[in-house]
C-alpha positions as CSV (number, residue, x, y, z in Angstrom):
1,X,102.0,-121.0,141.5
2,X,105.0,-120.7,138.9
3,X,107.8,-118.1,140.6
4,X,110.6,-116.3,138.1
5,X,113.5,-115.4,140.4
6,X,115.8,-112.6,139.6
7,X,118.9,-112.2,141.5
8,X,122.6,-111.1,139.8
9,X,125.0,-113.0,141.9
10,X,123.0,-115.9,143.2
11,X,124.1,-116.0,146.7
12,X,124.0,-118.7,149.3
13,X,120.5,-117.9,150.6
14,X,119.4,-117.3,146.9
15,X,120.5,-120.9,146.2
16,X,118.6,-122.5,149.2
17,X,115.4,-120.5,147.9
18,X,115.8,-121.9,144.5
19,X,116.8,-125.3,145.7
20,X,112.9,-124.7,148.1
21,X,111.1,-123.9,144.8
22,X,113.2,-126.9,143.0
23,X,112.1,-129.6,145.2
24,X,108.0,-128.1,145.2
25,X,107.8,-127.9,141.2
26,X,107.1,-124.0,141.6
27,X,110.4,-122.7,139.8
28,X,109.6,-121.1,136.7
29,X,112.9,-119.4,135.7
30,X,116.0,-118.0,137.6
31,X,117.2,-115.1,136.0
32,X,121.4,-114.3,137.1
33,X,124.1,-112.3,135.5
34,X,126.6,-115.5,135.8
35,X,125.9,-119.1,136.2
36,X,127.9,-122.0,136.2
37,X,127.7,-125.5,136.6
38,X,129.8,-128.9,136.8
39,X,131.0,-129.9,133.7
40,X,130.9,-127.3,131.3
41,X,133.0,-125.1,129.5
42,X,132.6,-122.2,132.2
43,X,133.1,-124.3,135.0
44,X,136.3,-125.5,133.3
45,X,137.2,-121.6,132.9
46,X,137.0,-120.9,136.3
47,X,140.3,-122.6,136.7
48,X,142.1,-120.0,134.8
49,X,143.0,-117.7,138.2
50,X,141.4,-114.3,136.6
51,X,138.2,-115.8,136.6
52,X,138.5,-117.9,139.6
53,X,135.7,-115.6,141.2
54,X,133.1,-117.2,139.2
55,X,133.6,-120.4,140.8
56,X,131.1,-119.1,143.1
57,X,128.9,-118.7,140.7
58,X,128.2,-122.5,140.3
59,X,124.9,-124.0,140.5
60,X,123.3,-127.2,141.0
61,X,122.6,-129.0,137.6
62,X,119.3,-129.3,138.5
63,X,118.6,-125.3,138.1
64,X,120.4,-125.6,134.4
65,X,117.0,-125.7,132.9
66,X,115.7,-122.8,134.5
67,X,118.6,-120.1,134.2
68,X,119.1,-117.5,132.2
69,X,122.1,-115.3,132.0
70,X,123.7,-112.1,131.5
71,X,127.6,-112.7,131.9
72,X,129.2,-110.1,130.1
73,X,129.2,-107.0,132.6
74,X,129.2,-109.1,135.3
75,X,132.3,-110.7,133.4
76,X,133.7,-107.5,132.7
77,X,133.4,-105.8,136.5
78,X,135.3,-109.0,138.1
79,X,138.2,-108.1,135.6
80,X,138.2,-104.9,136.1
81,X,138.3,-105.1,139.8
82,X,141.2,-107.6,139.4
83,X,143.1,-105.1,137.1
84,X,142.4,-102.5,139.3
85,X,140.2,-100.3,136.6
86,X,138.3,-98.2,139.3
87,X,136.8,-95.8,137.1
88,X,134.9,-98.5,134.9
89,X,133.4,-99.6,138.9
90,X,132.9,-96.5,140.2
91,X,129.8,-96.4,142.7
92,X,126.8,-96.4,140.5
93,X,128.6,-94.4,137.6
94,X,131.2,-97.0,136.5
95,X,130.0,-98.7,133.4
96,X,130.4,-101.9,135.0
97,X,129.6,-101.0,138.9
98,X,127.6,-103.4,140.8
99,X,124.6,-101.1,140.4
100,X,124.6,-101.5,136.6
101,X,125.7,-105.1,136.9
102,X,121.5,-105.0,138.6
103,X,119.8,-102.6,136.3
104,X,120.9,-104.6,133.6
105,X,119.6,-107.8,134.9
106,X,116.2,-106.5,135.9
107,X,115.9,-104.6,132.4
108,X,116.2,-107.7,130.8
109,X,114.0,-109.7,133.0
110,X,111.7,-106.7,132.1
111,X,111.7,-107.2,128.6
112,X,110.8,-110.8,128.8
113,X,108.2,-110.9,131.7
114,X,105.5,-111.4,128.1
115,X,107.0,-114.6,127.3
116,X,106.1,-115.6,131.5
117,X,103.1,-113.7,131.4
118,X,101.0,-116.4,128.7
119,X,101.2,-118.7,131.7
120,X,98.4,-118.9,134.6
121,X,99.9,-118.2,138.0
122,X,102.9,-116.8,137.8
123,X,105.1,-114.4,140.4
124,X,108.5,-112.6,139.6
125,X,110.6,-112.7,143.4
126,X,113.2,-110.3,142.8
127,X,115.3,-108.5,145.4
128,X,116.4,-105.0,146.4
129,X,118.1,-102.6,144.3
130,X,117.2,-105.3,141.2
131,X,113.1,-104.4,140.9
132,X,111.9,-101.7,140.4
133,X,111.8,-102.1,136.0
134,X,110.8,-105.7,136.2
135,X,107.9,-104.8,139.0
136,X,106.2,-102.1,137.5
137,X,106.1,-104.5,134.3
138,X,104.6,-106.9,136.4
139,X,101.9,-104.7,137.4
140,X,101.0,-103.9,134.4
141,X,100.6,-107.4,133.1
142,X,99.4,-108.6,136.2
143,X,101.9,-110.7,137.6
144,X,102.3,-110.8,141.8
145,X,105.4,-109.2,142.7
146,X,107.6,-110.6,145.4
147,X,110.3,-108.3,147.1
148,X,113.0,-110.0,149.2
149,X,114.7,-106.7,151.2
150,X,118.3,-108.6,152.2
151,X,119.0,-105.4,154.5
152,X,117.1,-102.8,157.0
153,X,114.9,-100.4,155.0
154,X,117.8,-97.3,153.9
155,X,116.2,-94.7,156.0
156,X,116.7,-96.1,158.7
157,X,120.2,-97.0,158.0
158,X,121.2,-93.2,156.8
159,X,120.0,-92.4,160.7
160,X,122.1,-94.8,162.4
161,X,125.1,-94.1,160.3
162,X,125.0,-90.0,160.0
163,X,124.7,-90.9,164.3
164,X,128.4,-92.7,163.9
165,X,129.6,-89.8,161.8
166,X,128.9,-87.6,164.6
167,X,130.3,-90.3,167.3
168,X,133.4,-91.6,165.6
169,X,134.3,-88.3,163.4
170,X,137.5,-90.0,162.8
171,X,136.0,-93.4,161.1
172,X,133.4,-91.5,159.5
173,X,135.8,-92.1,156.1
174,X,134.8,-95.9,156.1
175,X,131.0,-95.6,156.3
176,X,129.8,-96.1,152.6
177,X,126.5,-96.4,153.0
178,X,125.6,-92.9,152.5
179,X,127.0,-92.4,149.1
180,X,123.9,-93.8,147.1
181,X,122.1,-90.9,144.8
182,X,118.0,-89.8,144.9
183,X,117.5,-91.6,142.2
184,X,118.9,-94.8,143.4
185,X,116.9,-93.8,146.6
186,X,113.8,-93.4,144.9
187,X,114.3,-96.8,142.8
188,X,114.5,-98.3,146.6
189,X,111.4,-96.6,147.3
190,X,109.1,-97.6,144.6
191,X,110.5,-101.5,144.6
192,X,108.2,-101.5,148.0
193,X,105.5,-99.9,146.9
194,X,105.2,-102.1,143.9
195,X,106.1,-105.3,146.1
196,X,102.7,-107.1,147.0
197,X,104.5,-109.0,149.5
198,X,108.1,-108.2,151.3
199,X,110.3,-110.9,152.4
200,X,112.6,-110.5,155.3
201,X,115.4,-112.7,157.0
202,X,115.4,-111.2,160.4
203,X,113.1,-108.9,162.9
204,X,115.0,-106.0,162.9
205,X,114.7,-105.8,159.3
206,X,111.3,-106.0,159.4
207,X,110.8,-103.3,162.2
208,X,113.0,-100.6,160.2
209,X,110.6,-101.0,157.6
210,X,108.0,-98.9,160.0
211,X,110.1,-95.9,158.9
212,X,108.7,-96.3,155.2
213,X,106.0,-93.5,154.8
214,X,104.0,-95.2,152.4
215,X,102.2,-98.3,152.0
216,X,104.2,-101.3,152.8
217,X,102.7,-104.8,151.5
218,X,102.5,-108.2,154.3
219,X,105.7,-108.7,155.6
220,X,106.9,-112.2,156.0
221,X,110.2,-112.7,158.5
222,X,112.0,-116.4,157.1
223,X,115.6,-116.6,158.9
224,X,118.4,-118.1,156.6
225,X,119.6,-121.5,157.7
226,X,123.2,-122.5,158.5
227,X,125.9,-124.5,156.8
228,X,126.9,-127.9,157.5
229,X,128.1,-128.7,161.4
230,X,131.1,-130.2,162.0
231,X,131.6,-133.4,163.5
232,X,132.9,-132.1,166.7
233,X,135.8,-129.6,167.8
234,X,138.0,-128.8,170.7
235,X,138.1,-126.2,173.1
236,X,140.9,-124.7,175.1
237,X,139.4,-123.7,178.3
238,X,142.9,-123.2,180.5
239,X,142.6,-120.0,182.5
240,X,146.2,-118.5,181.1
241,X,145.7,-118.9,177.8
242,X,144.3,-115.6,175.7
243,X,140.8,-115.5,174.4
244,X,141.2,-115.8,170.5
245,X,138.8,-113.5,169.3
246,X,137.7,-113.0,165.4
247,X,135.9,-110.6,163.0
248,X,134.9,-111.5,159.5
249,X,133.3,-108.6,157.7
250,X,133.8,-105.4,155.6
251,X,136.4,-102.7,157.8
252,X,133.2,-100.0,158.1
253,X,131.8,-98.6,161.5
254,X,128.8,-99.7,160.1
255,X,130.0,-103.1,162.0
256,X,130.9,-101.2,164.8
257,X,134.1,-101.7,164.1
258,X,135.6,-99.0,165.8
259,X,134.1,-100.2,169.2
260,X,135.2,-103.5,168.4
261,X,139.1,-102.3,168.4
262,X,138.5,-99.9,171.3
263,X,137.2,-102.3,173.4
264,X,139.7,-105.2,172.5
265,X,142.5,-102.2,172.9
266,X,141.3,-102.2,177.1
267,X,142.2,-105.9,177.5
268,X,144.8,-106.3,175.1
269,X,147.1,-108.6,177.1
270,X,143.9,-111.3,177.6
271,X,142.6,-111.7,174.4
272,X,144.1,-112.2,170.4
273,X,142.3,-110.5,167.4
274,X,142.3,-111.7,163.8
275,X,140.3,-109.6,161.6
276,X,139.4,-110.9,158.1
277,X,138.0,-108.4,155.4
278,X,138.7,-105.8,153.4
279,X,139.2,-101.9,153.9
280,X,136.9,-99.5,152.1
281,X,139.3,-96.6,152.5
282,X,143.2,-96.1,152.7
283,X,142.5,-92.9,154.0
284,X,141.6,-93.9,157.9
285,X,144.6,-93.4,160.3
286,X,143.1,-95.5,163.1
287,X,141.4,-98.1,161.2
288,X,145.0,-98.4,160.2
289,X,146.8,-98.3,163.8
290,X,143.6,-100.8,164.7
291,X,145.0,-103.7,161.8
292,X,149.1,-102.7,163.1
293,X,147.5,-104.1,166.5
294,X,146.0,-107.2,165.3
295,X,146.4,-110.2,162.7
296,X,144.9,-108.8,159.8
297,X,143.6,-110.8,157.0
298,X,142.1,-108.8,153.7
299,X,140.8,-112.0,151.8
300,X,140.5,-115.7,152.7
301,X,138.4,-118.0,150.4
302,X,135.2,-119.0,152.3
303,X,136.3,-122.6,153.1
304,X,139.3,-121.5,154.5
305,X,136.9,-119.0,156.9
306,X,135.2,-121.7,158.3
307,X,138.8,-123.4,158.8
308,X,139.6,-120.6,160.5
309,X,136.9,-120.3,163.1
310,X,137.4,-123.4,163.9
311,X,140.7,-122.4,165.0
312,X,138.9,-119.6,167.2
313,X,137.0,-119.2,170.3
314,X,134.7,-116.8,169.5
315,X,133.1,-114.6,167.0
316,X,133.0,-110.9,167.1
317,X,130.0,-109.3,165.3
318,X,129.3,-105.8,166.8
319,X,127.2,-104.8,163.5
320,X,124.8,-101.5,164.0
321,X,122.8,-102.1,160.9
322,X,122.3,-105.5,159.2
323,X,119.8,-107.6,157.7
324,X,121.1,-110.8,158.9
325,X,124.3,-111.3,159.0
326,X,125.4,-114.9,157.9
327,X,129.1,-115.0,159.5
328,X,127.1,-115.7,162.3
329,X,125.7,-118.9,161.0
330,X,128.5,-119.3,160.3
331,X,131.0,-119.1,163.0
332,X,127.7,-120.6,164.8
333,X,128.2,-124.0,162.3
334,X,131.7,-124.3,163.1
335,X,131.0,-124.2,167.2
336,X,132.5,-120.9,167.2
337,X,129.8,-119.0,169.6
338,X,129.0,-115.1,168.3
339,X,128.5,-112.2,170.4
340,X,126.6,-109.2,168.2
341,X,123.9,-106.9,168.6
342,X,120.2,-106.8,168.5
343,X,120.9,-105.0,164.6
344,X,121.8,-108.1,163.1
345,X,119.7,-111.7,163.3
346,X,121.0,-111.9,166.7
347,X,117.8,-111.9,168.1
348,X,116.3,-114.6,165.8
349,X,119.3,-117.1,166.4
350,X,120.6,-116.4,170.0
351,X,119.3,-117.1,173.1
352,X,121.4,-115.1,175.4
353,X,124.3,-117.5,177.1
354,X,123.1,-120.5,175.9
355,X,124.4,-120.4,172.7
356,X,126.0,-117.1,171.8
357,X,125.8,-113.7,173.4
358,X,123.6,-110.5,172.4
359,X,125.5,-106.6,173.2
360,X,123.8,-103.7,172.7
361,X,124.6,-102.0,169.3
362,X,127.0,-99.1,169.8
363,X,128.2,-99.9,173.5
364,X,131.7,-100.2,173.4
365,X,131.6,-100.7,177.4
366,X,129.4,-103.3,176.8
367,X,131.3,-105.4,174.2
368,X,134.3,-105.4,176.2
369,X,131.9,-106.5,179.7
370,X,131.0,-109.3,178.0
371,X,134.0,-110.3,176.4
372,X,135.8,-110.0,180.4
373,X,132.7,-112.0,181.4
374,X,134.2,-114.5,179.1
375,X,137.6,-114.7,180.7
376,X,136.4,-115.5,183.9
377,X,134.1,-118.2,182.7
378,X,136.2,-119.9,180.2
379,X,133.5,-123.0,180.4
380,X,130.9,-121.0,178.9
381,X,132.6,-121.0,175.3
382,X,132.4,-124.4,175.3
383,X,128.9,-124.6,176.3
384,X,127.8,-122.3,173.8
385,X,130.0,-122.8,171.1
386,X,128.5,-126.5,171.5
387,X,124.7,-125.1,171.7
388,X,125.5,-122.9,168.6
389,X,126.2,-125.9,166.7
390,X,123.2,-128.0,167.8
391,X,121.2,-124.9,166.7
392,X,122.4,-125.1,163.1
393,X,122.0,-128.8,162.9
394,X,118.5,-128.0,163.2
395,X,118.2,-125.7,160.6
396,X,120.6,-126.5,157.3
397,X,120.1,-124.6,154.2
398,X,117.2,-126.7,152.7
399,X,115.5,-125.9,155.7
400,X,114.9,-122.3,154.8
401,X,114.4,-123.2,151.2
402,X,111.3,-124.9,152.1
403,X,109.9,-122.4,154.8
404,X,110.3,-119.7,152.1
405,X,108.4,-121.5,149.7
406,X,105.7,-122.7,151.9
407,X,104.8,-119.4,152.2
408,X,104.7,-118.4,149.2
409,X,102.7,-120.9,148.7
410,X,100.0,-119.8,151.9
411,X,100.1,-116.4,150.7
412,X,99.0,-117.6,147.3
């Protein structure tokens, strides 16, 4: 079986599935808004610092004779964001917003599904929000449609988070997740309807699917894997010393944010707090007070993250709606042990004090038991921080790259 992947950005678990298909000879085509790769003319480009965010962007070379591209709007958003052009990125009515950036892409994979279609055996794996055009092609030439769902199913996500409105009326300004129109809605809707097989990273995305009132094709739960391990690292277990606690994330109570701060707030004089990410509103007076309180951080490049929780004991991840949530192999790769909630891949990755620690989702009391329990047991961050990193040892990248495309290939 041949598989056409779509995907706009080509993110670190869309790399590892392509690198999966790669190595098995099933990669047909990768279709991406921008792709670079060692050696060329936009690789050299991404030197020049407006465009440095396309470095990301790069590719191995041995993908170069698969991809296609679309770089212009995605081009044209990244310097608009740097110039600080919001109306041209507006949420889903901006001429270069993220959402157009994905209709594009999966329009033009929907004109040229023919030139696929000639060819026994093949399957378009595209992902949410960049489907629903390309699948209904599919269908009507016959072609399997594969839907990876990054993120819990949006119903169950507009419950939880109207809940936190109602909770923390005063963060209610930094929970963007409700903004998305019926039409974008409905798009969401139909790309599972259409999808003859949904891919998932993590059980609680799976389970919020049981909210969707139609038919919902064989779901298939592969976890991502985890960056490299370091060698080794050191841990200060001295009694007197505060606990230096991190978050790395968007500043929404959609990561429970707010419980995060209020439960740091209670043991202030035992623990540090650095918080990396940036603010989705100006317009949040405590979110504000919060960052006064703590070292705040809007933007690090990613290898300077992992350099930084290194430097950290532990990871904060209070998240109440997430599909997987990859700081947490992260921090986990680095020896940095997590505690986060059963709404993330928590439950998939952790093994309760062995080698992180799983809260419930919303419980502020909770957070802050577990982060006390940690001050009288300074030992145990060095125990799990040590398990974390012989569970990502186990499991690199390539190792999900394969899973994924084994079954894709049992299913087929």
């Amino acid at each position: 079986m041949q598989i056409i992947v779509s995907h706009p950005t080509g993110n670190a678990n869309v790399k590892a599935a392509l690198q999966g298909m790669v190595n098995q000879n099933a990669l047909s085509a990768f279709y991406t808004s921008v792709a670079i790769f060692p050696g060329t003319l936009g690789y050299a480009l991404s030197n020049i610092k407006p465009l440095g965010d396309i470095r990301k962007r790069t590719l191995n070379p041995n993908l170069r004779p698969f991809t296609h591209t679309k770089p212009l709007p995605e081009l044209c958003r990244l310097l608009a964001m740097k110039a600080g052009l919001r109306q041209l990125i507006e949420h889903e009515k901006g001429v270069f917003s993220v959402d157009a950036i994905y209709r594009g892409l999966d329009k033009k994979v929907t004109a040229d599904l023919h030139k696929w279609h000639k060819k026994k055996n093949v399957a378009l794996y595209a992902y949410e929000d960049g489907a629903c055009f390309s699948f209904r092609e599919a269908k009507k030439q016959g072609i399997t449609c594969l839907y990876d769902l990054p993120i819990g199913y949006w119903r169950v996500a507009r419950d939880i988070l109207e809940a936190e409105k109602e909770r923390w009326p005063d963060w209610a300004s930094t929970i963007m997740g409700l903004r998305d129109s019926p039409e974008k809605l409905q798009r969401k809707d139909d790309e599972i309807k259409l999808a003859d097989h949904v891919f998932v990273a993590s059980q609680f995305t799976a389970t919020t699917l049981q909210k969707y009132a139609g038919r919902v094709g064989p779901v298939h739960i592969v976890p991502y894997g985890y960056p490299d391990v370091i060698g080794k690292r050191d841990y200060a277990t001295g009694a007197t010393a505060k606990l230096k606690l991190l978050f790395v994330g968007g500043l929404s109570q959609r990561k429970g944010i707010a419980d995060m701060f209020a439960a740091v707030a209670n043991i202030k004089n035992h623990v540090s707090l650095t918080v990396v990410g940036r603010k989705s509103t100006e317009n949040c007076k405590p979110l504000n007070d919060a960052l006064n309180e703590c070292n705040w951080i809007p933007s690090l490049p990613h290898t300077e993250i992992l350099k930084l929780m290194r430097s950290h004991d532990v990871l904060l991840f209070p998240s109440l709606f997430e599909g997987f949530g990859l700081v947490i192999t992260e921090a986990m790769s680095q020896g940095t042990p997590v505690i986060t909630t059963e709404r993330t891949a928590g439950p998939d990755l952790i093994e309760h004090g062995r080698n992180g620690w799983l809260v419930k989702a919303g419980s502020t009391e909770g957070l802050q038991e577990m982060i006390e329990q940690l001050l009288l047991k300074r030992e145990d961050v060095k125990n799990n921080g040590t398990a974390a990193m012989e569970s990502a040892r186990i499991r690199p990248w390539s190792v999900y790259g394969s899973e994924l495309q084994n079954k894709i290939n049992s299913i087929l």
